[in-house]
mmCIF file of the N, C-alpha and C atoms, coordinates in Angstrom:
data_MODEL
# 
_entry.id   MODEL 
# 
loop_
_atom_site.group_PDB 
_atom_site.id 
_atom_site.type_symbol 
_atom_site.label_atom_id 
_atom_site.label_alt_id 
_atom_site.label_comp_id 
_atom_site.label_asym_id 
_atom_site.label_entity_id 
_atom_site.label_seq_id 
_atom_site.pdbx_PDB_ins_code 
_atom_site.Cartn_x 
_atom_site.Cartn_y 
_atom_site.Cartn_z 
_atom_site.occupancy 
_atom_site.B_iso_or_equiv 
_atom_site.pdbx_formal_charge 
_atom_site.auth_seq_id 
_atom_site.auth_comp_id 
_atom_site.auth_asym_id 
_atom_site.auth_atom_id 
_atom_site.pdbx_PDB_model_num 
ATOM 1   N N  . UNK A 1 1  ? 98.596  85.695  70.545  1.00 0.00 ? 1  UNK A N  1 
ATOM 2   C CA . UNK A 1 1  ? 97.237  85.797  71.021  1.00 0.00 ? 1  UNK A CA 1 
ATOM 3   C C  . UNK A 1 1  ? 96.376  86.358  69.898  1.00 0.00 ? 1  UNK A C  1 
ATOM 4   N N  . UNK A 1 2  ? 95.080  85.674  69.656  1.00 0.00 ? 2  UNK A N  1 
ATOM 5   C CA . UNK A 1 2  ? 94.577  85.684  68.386  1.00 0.00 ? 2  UNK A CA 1 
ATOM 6   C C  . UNK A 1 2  ? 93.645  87.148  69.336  1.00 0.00 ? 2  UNK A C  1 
ATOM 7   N N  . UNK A 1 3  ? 93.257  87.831  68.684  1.00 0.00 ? 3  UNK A N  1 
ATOM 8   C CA . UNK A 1 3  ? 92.619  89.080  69.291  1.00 0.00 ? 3  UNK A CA 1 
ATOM 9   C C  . UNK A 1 3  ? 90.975  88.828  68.844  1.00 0.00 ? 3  UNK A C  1 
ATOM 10  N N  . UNK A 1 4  ? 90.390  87.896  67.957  1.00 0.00 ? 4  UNK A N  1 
ATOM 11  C CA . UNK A 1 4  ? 89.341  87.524  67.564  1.00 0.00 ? 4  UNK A CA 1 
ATOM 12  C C  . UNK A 1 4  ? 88.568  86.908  69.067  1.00 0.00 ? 4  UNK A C  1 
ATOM 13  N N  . UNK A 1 5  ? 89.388  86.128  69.352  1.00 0.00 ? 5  UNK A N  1 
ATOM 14  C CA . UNK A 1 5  ? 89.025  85.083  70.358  1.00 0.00 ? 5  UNK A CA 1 
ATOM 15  C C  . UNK A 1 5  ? 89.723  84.667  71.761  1.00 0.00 ? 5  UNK A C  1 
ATOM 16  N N  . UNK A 1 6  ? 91.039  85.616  71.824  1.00 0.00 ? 6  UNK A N  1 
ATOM 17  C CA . UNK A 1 6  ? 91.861  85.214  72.758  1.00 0.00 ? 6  UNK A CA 1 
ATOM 18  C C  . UNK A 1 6  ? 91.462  86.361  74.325  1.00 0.00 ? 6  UNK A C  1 
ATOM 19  N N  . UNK A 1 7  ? 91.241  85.677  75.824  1.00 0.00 ? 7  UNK A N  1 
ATOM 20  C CA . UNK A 1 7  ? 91.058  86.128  76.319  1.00 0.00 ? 7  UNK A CA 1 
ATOM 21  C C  . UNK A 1 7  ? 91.405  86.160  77.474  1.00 0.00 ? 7  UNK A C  1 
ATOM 22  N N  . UNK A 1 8  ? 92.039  86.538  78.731  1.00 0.00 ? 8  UNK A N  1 
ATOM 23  C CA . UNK A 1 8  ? 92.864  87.044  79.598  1.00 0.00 ? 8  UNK A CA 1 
ATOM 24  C C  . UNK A 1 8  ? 91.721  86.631  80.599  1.00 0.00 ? 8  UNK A C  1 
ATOM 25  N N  . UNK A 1 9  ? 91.902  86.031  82.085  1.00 0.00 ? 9  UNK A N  1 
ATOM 26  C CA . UNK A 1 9  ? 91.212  86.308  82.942  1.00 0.00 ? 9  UNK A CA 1 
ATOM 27  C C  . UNK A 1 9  ? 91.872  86.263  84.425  1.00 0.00 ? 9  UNK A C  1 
ATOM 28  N N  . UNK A 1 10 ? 91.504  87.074  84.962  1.00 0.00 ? 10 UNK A N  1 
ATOM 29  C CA . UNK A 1 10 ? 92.618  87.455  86.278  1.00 0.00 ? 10 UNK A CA 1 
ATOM 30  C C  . UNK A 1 10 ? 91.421  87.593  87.576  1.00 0.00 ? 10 UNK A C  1 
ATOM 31  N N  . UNK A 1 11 ? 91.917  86.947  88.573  1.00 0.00 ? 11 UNK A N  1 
ATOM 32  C CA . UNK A 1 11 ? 91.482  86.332  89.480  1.00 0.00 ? 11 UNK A CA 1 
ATOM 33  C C  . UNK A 1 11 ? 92.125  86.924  90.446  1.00 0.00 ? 11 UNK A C  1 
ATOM 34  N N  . UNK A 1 12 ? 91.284  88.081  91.048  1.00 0.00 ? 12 UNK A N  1 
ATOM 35  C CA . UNK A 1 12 ? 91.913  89.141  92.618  1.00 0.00 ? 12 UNK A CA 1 
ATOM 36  C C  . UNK A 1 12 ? 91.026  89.942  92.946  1.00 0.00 ? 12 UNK A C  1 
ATOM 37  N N  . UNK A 1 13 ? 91.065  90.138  94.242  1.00 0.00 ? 13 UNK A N  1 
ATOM 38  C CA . UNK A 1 13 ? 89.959  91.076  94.784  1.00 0.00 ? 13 UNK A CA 1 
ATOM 39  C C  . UNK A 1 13 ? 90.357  92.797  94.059  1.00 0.00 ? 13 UNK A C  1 
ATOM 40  N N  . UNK A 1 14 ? 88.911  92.963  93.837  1.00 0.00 ? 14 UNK A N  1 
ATOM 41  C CA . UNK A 1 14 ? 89.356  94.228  93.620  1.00 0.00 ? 14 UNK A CA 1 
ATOM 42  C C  . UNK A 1 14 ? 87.876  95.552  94.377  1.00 0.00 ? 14 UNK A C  1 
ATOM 43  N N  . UNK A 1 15 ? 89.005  96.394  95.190  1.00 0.00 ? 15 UNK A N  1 
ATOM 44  C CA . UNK A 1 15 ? 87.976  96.649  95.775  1.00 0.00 ? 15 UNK A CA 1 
ATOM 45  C C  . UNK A 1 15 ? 87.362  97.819  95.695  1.00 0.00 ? 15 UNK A C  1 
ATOM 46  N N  . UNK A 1 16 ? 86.297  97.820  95.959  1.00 0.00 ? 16 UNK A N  1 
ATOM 47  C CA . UNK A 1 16 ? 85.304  99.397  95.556  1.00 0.00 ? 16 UNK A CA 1 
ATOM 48  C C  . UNK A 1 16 ? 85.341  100.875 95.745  1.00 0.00 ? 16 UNK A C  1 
ATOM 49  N N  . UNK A 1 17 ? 85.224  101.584 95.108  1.00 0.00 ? 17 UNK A N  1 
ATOM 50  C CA . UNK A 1 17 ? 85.812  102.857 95.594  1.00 0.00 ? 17 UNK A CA 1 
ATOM 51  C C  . UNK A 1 17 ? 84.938  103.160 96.711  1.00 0.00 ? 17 UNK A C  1 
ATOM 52  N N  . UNK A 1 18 ? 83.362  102.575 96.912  1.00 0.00 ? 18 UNK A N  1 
ATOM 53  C CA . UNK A 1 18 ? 82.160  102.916 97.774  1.00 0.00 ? 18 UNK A CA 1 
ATOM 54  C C  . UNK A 1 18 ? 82.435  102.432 98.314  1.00 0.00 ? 18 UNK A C  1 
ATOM 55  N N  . UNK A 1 19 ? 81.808  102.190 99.666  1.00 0.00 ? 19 UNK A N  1 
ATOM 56  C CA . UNK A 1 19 ? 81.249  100.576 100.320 1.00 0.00 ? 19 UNK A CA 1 
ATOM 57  C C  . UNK A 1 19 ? 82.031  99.366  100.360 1.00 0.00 ? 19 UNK A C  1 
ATOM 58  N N  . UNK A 1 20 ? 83.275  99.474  100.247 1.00 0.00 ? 20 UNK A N  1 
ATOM 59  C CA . UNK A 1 20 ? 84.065  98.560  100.708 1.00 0.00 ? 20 UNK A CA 1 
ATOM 60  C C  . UNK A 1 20 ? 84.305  97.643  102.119 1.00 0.00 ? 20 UNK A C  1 
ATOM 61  N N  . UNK A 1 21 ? 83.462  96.152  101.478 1.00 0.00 ? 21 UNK A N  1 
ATOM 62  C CA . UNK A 1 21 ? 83.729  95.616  103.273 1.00 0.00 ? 21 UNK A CA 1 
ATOM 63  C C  . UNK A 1 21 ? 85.088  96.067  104.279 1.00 0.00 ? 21 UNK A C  1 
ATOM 64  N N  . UNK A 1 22 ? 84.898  96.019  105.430 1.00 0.00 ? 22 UNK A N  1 
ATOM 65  C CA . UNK A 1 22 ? 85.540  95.910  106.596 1.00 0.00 ? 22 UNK A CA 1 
ATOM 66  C C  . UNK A 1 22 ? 86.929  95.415  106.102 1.00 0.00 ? 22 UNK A C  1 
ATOM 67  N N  . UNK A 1 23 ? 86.324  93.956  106.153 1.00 0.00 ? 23 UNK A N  1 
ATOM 68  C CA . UNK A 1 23 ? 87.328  92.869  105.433 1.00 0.00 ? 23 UNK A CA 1 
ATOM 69  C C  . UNK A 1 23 ? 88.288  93.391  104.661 1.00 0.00 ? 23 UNK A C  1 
ATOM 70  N N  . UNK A 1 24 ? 87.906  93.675  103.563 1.00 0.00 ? 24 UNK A N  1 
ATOM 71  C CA . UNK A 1 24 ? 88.865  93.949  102.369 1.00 0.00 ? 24 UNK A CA 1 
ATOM 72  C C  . UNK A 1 24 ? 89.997  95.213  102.688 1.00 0.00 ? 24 UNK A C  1 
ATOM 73  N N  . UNK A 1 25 ? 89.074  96.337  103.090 1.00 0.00 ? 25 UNK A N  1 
ATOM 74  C CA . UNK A 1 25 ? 90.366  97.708  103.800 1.00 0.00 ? 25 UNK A CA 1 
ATOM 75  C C  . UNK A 1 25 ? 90.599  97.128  105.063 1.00 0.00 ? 25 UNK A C  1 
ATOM 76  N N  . UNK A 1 26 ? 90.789  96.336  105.481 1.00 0.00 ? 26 UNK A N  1 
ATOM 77  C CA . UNK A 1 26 ? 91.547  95.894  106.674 1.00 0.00 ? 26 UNK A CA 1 
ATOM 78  C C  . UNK A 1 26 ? 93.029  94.937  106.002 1.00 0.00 ? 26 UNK A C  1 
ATOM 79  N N  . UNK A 1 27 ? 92.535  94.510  104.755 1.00 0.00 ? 27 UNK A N  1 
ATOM 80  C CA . UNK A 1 27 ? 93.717  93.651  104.128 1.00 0.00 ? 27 UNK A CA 1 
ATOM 81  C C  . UNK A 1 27 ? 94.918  94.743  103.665 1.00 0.00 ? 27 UNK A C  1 
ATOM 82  N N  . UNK A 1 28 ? 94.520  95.616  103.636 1.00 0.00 ? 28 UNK A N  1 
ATOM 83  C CA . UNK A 1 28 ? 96.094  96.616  103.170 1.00 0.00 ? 28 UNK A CA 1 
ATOM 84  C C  . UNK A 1 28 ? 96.980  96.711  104.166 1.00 0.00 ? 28 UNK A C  1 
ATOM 85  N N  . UNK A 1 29 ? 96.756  96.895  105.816 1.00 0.00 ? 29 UNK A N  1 
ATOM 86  C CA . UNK A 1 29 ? 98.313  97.106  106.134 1.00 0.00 ? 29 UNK A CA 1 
ATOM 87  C C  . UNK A 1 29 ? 98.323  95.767  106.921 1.00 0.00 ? 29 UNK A C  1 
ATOM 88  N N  . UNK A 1 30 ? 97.693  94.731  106.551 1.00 0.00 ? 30 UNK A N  1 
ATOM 89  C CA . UNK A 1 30 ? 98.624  93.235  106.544 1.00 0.00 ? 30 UNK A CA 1 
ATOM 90  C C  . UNK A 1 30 ? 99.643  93.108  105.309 1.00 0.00 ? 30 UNK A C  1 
ATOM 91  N N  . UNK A 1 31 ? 98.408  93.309  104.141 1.00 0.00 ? 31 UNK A N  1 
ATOM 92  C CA . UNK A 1 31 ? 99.554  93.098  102.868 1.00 0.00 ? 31 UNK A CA 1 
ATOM 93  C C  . UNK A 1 31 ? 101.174 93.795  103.129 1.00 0.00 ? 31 UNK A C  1 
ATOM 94  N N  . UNK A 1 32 ? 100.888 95.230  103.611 1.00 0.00 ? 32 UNK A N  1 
ATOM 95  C CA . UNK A 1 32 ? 101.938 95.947  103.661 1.00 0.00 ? 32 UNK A CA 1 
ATOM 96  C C  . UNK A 1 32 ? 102.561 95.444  104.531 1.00 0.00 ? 32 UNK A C  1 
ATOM 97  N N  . UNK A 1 33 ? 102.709 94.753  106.093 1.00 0.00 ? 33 UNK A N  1 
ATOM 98  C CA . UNK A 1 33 ? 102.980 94.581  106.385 1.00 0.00 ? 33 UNK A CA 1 
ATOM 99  C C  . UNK A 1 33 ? 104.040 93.478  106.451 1.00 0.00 ? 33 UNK A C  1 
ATOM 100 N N  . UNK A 1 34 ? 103.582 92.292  105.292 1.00 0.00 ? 34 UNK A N  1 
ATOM 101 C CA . UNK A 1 34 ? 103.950 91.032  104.882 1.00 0.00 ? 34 UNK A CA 1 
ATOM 102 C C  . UNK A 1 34 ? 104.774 90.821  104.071 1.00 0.00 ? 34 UNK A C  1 
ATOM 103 N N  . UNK A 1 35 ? 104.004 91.789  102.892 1.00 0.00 ? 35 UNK A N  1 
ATOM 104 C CA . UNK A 1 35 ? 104.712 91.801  101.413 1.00 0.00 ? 35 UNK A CA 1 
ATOM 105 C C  . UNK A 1 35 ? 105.058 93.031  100.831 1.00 0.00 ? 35 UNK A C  1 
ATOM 106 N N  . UNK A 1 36 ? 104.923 94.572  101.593 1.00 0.00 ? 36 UNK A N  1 
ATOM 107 C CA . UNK A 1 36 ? 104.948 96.018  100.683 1.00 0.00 ? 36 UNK A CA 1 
ATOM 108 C C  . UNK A 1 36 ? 103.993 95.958  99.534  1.00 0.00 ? 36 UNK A C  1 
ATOM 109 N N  . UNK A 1 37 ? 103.074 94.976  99.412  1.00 0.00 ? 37 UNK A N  1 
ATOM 110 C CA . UNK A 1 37 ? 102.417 95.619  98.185  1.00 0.00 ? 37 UNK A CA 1 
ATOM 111 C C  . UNK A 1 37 ? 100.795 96.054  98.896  1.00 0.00 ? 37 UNK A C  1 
ATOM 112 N N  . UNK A 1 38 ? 100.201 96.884  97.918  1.00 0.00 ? 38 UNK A N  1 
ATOM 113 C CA . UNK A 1 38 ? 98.666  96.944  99.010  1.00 0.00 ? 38 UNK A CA 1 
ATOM 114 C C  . UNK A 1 38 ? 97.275  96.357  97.605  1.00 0.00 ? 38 UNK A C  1 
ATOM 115 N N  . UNK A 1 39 ? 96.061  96.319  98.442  1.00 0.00 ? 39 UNK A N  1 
ATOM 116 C CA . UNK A 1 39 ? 95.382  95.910  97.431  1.00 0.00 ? 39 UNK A CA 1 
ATOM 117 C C  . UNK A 1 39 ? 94.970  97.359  96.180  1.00 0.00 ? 39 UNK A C  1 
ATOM 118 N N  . UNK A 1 40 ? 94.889  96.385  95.217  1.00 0.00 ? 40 UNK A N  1 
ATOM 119 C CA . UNK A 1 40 ? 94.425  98.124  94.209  1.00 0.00 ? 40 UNK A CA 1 
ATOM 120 C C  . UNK A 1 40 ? 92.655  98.267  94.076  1.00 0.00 ? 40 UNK A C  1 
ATOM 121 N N  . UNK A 1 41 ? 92.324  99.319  93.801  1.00 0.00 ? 41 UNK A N  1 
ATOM 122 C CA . UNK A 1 41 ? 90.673  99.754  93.833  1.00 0.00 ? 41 UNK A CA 1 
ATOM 123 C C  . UNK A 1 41 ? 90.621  99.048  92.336  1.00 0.00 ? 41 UNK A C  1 
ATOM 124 N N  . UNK A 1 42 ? 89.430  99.065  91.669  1.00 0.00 ? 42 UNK A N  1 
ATOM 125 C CA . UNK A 1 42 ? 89.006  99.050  90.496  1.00 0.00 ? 42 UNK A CA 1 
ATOM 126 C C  . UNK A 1 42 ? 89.618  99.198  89.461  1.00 0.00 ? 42 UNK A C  1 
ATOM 127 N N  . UNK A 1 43 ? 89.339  100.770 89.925  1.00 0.00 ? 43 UNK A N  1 
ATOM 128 C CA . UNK A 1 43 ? 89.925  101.413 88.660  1.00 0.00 ? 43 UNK A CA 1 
ATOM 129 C C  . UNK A 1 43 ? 91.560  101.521 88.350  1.00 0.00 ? 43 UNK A C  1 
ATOM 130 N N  . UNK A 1 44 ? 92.333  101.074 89.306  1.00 0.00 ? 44 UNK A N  1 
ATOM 131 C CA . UNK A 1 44 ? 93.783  100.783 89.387  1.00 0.00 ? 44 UNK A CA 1 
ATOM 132 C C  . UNK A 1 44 ? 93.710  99.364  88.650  1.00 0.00 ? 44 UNK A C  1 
ATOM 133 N N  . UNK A 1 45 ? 92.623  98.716  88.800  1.00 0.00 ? 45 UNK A N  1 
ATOM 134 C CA . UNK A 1 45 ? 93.053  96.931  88.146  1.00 0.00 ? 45 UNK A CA 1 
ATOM 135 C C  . UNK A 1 45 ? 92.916  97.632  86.805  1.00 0.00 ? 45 UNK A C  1 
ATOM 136 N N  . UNK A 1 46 ? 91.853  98.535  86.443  1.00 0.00 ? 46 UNK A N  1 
ATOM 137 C CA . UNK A 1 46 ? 91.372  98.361  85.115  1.00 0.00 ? 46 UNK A CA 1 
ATOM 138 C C  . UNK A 1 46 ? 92.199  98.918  84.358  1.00 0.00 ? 46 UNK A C  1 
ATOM 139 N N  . UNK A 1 47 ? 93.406  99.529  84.657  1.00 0.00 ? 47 UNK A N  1 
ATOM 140 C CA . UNK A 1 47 ? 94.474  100.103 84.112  1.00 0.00 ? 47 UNK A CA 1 
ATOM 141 C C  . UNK A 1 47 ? 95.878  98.958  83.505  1.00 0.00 ? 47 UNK A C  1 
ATOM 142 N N  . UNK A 1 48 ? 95.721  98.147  84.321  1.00 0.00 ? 48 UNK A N  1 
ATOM 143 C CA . UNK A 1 48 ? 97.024  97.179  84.823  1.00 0.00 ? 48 UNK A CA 1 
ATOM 144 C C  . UNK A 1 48 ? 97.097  96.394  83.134  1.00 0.00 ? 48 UNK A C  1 
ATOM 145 N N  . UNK A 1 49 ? 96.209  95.876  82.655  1.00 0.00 ? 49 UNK A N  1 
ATOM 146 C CA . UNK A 1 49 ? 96.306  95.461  81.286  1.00 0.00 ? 49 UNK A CA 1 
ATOM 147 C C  . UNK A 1 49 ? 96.274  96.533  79.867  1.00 0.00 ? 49 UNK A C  1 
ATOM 148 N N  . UNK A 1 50 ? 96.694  97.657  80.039  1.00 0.00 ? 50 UNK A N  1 
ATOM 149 C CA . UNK A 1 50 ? 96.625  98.688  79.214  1.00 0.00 ? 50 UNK A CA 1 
ATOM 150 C C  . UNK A 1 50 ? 97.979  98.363  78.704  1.00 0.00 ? 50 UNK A C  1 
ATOM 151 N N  . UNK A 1 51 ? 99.228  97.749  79.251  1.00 0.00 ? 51 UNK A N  1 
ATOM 152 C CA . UNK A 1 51 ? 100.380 97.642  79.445  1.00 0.00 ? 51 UNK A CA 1 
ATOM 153 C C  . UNK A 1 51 ? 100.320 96.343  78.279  1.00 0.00 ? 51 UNK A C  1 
ATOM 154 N N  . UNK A 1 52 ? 99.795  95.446  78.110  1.00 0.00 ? 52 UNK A N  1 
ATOM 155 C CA . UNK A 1 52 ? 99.833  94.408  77.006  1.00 0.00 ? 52 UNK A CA 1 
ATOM 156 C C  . UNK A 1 52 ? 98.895  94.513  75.936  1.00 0.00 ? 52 UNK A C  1 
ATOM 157 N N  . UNK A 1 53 ? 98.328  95.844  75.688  1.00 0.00 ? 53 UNK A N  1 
ATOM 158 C CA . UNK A 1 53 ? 97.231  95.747  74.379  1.00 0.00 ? 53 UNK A CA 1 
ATOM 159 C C  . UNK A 1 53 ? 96.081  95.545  74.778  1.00 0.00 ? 53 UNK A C  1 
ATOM 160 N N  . UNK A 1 54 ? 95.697  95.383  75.671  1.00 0.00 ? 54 UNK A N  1 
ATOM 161 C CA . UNK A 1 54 ? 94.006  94.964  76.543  1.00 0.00 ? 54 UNK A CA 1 
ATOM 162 C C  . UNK A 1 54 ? 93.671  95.608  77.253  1.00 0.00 ? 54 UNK A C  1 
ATOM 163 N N  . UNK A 1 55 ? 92.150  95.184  77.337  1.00 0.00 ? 55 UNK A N  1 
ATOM 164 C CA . UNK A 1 55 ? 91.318  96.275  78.519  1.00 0.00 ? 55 UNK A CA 1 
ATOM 165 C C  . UNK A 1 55 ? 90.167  95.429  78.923  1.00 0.00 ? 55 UNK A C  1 
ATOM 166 N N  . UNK A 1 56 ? 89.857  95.846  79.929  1.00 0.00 ? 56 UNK A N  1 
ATOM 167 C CA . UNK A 1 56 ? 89.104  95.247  80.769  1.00 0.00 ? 56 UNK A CA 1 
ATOM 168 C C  . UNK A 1 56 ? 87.951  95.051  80.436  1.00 0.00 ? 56 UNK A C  1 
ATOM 169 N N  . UNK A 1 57 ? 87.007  93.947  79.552  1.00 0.00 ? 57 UNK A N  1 
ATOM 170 C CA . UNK A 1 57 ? 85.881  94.086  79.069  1.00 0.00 ? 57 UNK A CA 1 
ATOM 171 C C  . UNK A 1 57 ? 84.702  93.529  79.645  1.00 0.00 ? 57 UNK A C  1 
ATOM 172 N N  . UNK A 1 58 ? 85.064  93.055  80.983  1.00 0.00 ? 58 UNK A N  1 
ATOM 173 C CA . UNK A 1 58 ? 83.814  92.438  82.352  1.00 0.00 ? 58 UNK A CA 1 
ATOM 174 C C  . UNK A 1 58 ? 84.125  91.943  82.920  1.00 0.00 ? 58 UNK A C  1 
ATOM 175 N N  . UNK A 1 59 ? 83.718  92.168  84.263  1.00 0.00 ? 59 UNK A N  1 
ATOM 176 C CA . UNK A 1 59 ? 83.936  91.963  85.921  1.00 0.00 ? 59 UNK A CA 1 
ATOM 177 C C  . UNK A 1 59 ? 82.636  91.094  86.062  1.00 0.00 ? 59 UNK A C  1 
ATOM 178 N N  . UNK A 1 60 ? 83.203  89.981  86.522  1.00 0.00 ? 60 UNK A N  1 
ATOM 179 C CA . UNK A 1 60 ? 82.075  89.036  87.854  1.00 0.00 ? 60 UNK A CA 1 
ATOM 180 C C  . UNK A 1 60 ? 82.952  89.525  89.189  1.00 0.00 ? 60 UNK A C  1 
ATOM 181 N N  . UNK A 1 61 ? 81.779  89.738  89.767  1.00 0.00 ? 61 UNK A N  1 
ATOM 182 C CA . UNK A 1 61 ? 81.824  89.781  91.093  1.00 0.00 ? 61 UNK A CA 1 
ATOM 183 C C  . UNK A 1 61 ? 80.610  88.875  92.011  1.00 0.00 ? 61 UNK A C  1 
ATOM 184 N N  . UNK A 1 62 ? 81.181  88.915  93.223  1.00 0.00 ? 62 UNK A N  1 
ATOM 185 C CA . UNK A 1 62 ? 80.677  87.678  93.916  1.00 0.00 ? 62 UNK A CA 1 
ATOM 186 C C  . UNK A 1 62 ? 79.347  88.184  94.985  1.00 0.00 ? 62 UNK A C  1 
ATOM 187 N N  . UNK A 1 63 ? 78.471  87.399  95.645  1.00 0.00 ? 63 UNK A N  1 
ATOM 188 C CA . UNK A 1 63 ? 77.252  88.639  96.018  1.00 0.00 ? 63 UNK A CA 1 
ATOM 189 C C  . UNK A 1 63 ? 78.170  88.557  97.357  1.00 0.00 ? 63 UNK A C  1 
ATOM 190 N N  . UNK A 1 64 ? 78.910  88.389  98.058  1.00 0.00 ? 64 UNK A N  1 
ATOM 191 C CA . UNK A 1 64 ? 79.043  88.669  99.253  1.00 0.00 ? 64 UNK A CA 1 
ATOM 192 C C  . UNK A 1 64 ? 80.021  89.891  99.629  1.00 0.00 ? 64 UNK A C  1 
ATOM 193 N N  . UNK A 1 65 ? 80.470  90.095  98.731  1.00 0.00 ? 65 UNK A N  1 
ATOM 194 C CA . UNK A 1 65 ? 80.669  91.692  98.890  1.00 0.00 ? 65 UNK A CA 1 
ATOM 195 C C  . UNK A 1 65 ? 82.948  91.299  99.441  1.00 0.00 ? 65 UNK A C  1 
ATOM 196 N N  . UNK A 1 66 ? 83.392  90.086  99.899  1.00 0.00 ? 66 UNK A N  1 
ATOM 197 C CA . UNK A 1 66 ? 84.363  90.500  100.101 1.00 0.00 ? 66 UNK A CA 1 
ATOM 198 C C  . UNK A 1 66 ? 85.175  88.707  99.423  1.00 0.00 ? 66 UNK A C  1 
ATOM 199 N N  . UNK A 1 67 ? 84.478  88.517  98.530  1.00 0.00 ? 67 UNK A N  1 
ATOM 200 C CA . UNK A 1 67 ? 85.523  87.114  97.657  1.00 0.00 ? 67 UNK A CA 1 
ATOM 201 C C  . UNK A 1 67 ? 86.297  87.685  96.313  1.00 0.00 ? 67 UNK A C  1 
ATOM 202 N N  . UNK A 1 68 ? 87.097  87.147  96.065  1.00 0.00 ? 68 UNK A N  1 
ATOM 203 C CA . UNK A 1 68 ? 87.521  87.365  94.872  1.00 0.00 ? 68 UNK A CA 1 
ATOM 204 C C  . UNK A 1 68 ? 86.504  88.149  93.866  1.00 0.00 ? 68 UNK A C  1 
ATOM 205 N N  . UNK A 1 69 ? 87.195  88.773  92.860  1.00 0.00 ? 69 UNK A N  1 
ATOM 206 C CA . UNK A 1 69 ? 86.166  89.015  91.556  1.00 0.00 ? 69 UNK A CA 1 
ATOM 207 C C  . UNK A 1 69 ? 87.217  88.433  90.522  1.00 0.00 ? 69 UNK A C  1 
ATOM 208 N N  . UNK A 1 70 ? 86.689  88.124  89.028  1.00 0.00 ? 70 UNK A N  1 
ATOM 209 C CA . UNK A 1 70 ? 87.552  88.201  88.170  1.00 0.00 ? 70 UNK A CA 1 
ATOM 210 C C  . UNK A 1 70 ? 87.086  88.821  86.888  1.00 0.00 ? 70 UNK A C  1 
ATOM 211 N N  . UNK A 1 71 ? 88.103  89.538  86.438  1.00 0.00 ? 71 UNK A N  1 
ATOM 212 C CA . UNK A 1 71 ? 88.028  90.394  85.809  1.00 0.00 ? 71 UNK A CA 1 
ATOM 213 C C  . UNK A 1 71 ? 88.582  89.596  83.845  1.00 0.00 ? 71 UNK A C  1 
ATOM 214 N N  . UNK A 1 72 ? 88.111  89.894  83.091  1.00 0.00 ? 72 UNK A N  1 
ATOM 215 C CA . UNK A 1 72 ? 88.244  89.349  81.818  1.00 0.00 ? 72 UNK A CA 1 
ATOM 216 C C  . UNK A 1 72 ? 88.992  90.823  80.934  1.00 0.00 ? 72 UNK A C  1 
ATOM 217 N N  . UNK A 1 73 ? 89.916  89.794  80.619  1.00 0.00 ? 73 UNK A N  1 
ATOM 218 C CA . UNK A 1 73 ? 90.811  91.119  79.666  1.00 0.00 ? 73 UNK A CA 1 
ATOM 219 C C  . UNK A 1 73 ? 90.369  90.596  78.257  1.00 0.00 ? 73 UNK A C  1 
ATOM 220 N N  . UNK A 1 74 ? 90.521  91.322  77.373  1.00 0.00 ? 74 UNK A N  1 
ATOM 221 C CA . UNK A 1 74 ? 90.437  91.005  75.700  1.00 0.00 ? 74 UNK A CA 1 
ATOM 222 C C  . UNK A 1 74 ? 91.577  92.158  75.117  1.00 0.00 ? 74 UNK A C  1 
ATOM 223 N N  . UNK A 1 75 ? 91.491  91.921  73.700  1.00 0.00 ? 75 UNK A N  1 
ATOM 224 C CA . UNK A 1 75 ? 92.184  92.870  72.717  1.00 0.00 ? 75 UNK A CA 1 
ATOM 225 C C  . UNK A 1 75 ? 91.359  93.971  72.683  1.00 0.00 ? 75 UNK A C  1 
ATOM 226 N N  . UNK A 1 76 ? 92.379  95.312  72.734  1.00 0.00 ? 76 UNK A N  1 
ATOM 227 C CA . UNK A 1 76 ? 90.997  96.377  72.578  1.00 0.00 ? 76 UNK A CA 1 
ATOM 228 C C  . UNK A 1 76 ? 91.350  97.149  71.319  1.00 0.00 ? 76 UNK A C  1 
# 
């Protein structure tokens, strides 16, 4: 991965430490329920690529408050 130009993009809800729809904290104890894993806040995603040399250098998020976001990793 060329670090000039090479760039990571990951596609998952990630949800707010504020104001988190209904929706979204209602998805943790299905997840748990289904699969043992739960959804992570923010700042738990923004950690998750620290592990391959990258960091999180911008979030789209969606206006409705409970679709996907995706998050763009780069070389840091």
């Amino acid at each position: 991965m060329d670090p000039s130009y090479s760039k990571v993009l990951i596609d998952q809800w990630l949800v707010p430490l504020q104001r988190a729809s209904s929706f979204m904290t209602h998805q943790d104890p299905n997840m748990m329920a289904k699969f043992s894993p739960l959804e992570r806040t923010e700042e738990e995603r923004r950690h998750l690529p620290d592990g391959a040399g990258l960091r999180v250098l911008r979030v789209w998020r969606p206006d409705d408050g409970e679709s996907g976001c995706v998050a763009e990793a780069g070389a840091s």
